[in-house]
Backbone bond lengths (Angstrom), bond angles and torsions (degrees), N, CA, C in turn:
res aa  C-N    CA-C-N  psi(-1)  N-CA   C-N-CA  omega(-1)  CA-C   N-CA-C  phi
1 X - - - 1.446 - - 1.519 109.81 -
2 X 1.074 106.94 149.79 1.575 117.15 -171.12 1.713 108.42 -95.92
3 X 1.054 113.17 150.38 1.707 93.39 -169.73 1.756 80.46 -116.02
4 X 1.558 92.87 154.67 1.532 95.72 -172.32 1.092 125.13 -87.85
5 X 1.338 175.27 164.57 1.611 173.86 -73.63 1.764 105.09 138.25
6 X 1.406 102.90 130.98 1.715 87.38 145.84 1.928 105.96 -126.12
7 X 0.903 100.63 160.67 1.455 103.19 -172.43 1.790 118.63 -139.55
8 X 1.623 92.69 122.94 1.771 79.52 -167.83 1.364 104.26 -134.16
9 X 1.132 141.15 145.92 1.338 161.34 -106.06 1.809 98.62 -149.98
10 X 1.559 137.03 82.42 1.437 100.98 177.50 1.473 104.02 -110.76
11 X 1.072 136.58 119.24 1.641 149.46 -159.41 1.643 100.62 -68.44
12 X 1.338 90.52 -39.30 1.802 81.58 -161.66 1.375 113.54 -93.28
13 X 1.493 131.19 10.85 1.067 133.54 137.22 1.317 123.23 -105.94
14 X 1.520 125.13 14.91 1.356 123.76 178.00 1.233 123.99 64.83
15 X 1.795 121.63 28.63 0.993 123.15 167.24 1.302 143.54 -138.05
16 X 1.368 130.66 156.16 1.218 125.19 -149.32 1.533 105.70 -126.72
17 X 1.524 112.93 126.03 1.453 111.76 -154.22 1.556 97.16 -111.56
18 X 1.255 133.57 145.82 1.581 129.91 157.68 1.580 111.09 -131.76
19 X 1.603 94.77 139.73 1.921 82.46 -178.59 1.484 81.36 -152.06
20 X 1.591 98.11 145.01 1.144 134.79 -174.70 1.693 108.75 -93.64
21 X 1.785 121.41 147.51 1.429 106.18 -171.65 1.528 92.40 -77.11
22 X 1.359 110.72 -43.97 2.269 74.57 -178.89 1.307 128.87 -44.69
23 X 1.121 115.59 -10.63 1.953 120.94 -171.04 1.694 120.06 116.71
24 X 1.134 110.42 -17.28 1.508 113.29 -166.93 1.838 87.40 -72.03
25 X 1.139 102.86 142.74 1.523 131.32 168.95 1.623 126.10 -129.18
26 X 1.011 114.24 149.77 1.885 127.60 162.60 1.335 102.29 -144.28
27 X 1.345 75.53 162.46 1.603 86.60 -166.34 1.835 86.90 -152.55
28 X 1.295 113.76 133.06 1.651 128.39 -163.77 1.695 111.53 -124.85
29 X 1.159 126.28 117.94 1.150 106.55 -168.22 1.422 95.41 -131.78
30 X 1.550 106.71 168.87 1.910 116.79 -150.31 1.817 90.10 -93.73
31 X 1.257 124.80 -30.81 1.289 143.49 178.46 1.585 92.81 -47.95
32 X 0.750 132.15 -58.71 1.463 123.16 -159.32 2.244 116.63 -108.19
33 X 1.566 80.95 35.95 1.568 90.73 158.95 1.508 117.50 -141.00
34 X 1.217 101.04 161.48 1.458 104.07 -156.33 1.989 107.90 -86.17
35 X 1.229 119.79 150.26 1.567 150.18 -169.50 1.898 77.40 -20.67
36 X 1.247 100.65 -73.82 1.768 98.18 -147.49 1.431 118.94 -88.79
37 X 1.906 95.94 18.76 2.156 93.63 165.34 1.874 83.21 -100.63
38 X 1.141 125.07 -59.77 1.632 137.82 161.47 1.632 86.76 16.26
39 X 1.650 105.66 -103.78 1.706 128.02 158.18 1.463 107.81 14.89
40 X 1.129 88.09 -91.75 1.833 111.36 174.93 1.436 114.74 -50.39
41 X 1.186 133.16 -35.73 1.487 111.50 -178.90 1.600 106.95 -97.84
42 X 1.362 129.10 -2.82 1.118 134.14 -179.28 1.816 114.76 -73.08
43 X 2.022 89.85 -40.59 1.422 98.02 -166.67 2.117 76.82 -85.31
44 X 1.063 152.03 -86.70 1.284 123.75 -151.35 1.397 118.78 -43.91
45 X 1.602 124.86 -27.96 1.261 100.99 -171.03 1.602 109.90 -89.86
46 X 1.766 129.93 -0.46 1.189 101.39 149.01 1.308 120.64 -83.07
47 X 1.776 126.51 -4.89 1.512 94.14 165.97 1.148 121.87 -90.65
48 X 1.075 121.76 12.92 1.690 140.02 172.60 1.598 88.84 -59.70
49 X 1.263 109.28 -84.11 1.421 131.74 -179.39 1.607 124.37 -32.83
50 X 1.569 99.01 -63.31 1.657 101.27 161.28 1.599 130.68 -46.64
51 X 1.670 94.75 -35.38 1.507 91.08 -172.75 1.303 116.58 -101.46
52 X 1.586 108.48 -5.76 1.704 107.75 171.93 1.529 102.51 -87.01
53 X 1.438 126.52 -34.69 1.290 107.84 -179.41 1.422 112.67 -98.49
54 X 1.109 123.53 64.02 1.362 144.77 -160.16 1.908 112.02 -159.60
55 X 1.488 91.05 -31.91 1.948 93.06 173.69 1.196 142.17 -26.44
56 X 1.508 96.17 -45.41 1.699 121.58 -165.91 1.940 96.08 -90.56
57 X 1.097 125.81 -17.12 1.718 114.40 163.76 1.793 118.85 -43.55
58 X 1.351 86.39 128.58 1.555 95.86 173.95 1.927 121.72 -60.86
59 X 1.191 113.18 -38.16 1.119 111.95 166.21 1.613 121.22 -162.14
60 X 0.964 125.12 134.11 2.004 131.63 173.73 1.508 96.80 16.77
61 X 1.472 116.81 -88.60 1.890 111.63 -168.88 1.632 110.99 -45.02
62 X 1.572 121.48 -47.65 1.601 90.85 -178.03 2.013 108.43 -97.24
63 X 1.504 116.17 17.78 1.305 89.89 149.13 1.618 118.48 -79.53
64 X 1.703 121.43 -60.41 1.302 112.16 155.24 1.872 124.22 -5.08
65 X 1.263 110.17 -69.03 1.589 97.84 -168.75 1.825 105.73 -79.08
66 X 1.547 114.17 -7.29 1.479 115.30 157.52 1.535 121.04 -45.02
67 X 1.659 92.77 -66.93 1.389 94.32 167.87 1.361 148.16 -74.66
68 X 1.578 98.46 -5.29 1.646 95.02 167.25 1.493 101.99 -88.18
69 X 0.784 116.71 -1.00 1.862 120.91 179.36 2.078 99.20 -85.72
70 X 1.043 70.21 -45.96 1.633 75.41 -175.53 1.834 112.44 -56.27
71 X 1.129 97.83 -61.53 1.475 128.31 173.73 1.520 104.07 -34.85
72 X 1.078 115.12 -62.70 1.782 141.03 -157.04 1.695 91.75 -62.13
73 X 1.598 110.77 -76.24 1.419 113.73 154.86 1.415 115.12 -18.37
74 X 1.805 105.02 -89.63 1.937 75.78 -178.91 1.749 149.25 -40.51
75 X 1.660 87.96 -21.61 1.278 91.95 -159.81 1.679 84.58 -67.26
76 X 1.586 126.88 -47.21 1.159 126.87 -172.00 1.233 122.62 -61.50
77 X 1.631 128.23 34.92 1.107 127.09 -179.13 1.867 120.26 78.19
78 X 1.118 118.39 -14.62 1.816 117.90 -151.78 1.643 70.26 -108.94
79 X 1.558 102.57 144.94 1.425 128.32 164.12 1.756 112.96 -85.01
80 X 1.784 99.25 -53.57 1.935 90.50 -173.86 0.941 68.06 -133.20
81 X 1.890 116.99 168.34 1.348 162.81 -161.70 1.295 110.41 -92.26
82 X 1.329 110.53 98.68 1.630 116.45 -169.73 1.419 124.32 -69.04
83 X 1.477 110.77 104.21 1.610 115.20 -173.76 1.299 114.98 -31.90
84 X 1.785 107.26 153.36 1.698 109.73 172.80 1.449 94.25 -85.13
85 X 1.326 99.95 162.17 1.593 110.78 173.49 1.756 121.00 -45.24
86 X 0.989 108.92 132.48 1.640 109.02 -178.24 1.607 100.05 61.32
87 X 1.176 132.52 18.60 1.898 124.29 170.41 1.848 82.78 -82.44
88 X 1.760 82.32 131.34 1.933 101.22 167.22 1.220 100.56 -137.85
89 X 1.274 127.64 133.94 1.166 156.04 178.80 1.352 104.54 -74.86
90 X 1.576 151.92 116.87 1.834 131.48 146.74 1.080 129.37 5.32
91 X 0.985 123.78 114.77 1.281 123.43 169.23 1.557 103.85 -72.73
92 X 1.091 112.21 141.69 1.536 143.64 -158.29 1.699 113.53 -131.08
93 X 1.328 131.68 132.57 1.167 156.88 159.99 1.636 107.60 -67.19
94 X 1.613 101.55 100.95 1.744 105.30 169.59 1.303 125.11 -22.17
95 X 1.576 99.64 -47.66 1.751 107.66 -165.57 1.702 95.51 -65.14
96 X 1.505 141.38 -38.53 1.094 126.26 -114.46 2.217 71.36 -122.68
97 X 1.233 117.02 -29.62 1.227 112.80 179.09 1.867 103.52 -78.57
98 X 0.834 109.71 -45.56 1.602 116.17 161.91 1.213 116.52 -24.45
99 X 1.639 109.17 -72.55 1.605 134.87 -179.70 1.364 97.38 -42.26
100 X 1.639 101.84 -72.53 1.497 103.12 -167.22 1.834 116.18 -52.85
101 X 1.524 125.73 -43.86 1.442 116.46 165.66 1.421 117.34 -46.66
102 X 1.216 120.65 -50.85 1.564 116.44 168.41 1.565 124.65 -60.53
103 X 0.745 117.23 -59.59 1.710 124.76 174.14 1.549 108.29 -58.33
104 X 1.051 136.05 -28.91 1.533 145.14 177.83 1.680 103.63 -95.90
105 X 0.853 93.26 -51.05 1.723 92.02 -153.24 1.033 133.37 89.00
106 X 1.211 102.23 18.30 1.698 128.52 175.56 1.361 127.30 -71.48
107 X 1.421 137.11 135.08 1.514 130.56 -165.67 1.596 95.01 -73.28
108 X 1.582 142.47 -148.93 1.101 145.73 -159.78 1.864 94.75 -112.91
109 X 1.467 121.71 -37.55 1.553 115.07 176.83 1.228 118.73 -50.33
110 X 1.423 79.94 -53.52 1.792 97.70 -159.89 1.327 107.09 -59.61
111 X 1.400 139.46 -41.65 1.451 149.65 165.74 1.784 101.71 -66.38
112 X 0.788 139.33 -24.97 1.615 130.25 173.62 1.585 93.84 -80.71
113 X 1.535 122.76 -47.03 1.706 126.33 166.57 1.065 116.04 -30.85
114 X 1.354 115.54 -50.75 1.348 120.59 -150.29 1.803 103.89 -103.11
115 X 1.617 101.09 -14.65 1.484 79.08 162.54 1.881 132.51 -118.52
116 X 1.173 81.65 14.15 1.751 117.39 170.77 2.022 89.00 -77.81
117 X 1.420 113.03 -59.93 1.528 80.52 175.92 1.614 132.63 -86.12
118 X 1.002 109.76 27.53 1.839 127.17 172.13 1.520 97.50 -88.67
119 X 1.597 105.16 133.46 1.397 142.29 170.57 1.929 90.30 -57.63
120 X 1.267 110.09 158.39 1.669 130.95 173.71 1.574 79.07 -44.39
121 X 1.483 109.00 -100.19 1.657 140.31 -178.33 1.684 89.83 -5.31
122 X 1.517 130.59 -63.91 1.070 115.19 -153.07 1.791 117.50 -72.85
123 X 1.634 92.39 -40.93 1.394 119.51 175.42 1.865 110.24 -49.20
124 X 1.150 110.20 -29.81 1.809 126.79 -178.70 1.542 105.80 -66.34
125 X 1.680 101.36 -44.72 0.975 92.42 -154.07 1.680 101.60 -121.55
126 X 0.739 122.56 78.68 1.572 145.05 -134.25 1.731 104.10 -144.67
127 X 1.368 101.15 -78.99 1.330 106.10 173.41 1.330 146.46 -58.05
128 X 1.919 101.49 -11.96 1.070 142.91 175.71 1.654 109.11 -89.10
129 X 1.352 115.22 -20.23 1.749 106.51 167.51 1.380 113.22 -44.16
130 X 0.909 98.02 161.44 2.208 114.37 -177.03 1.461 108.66 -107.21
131 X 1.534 106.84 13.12 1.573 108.81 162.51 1.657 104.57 -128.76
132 X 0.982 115.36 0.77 1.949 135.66 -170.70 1.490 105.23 -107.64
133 X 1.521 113.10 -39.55 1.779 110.43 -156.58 1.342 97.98 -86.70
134 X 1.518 125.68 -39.36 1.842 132.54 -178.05 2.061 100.30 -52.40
135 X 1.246 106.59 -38.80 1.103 104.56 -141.65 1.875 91.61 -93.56
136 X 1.140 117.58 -29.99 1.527 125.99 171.74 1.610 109.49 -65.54
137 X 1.061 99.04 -38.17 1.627 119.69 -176.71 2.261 109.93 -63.29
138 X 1.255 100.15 -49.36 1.469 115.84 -157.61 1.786 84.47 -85.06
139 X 1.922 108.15 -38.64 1.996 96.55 -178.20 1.627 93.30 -63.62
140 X 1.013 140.48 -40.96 1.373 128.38 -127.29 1.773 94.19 -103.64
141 X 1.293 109.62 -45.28 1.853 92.04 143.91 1.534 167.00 -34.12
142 X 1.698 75.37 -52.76 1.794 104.47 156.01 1.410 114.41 -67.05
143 X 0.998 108.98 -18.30 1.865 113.15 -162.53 1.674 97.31 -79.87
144 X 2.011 96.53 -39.18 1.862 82.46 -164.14 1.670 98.19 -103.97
145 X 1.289 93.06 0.97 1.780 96.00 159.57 1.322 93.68 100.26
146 X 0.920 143.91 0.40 1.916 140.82 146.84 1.675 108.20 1.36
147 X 1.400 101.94 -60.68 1.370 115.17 -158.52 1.934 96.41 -78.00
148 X 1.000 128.59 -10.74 1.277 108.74 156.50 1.736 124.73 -122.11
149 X 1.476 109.34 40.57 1.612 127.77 -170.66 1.812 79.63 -115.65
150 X 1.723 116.04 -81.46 1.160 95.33 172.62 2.165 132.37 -104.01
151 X 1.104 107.04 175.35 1.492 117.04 -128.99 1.670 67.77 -128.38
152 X 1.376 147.66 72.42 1.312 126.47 155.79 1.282 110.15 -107.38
């Protein structure tokens, strides 16, 4: 059995919280590392960023101009890309946005991104992937507590 985590991210104090369901917690903060790891986690976590919200591109040239779009934005202060009026995204099934953050490694946009650009046909059949269906299957167990009734 997997023991569960929650994990929270607060930017504007630079810190990064993890807590375990028995209670044990850490909590990591950017304040207390030195100039040149700083450097280093700044430049992976925008390519963390560039390349997860970049997934859903059809091919190399428009992920590239994704991310200088993306990029440009940050530099301008804005974190995500502020919807046009009345723009709605699919509505989406927890389990299957879940799946997709785990199986991708994708933050929560970038997987709502990526399935805002899926065709009906693709969006159907989505949940039905053989790297998507295990993983919808094992949350939706855990959820009603399966995973601690049986012990296999």
């Amino acid at each position: 059995m997997s023991a569960k985590m929650q994990y929270e991210v607060l930017a504007d104090t630079g810190e990064v919280r993890w807590r375990a369901e028995d209670g044990t917690e850490a909590v990591f903060t950017v304040r207390d590392l030195p100039e040149n790891i700083l450097r280093g986690l700044l430049a992976w976590g925008l390519h963390y960023i560039l390349r997860n919200r970049t997934g859903a591109a059809k091919n190399p040239a428009d992920r590239i101009a994704a991310a200088r779009e993306i990029y440009e934005r940050l530099r301008a202060g804005e974190w995500a890309k502020p919807r046009a009026t009345g723009e709605r995204k699919p509505r989406v099934s927890k389990y299957i946005l879940a799946a997709l953050i785990e199986v991708k490694g994708w933050d929560e946009e970038t997987a709502r991104d990526f399935i805002a650009g899926l065709t009906p046909e693709q969006r159907k059949a989505l949940p039905h992937h053989p790297k998507i269906a295990p993983v919808i299957a094992r949350l939706r167990a855990e959820e009603k507590g399966y995973d601690m009734v049986l012990d296999i």
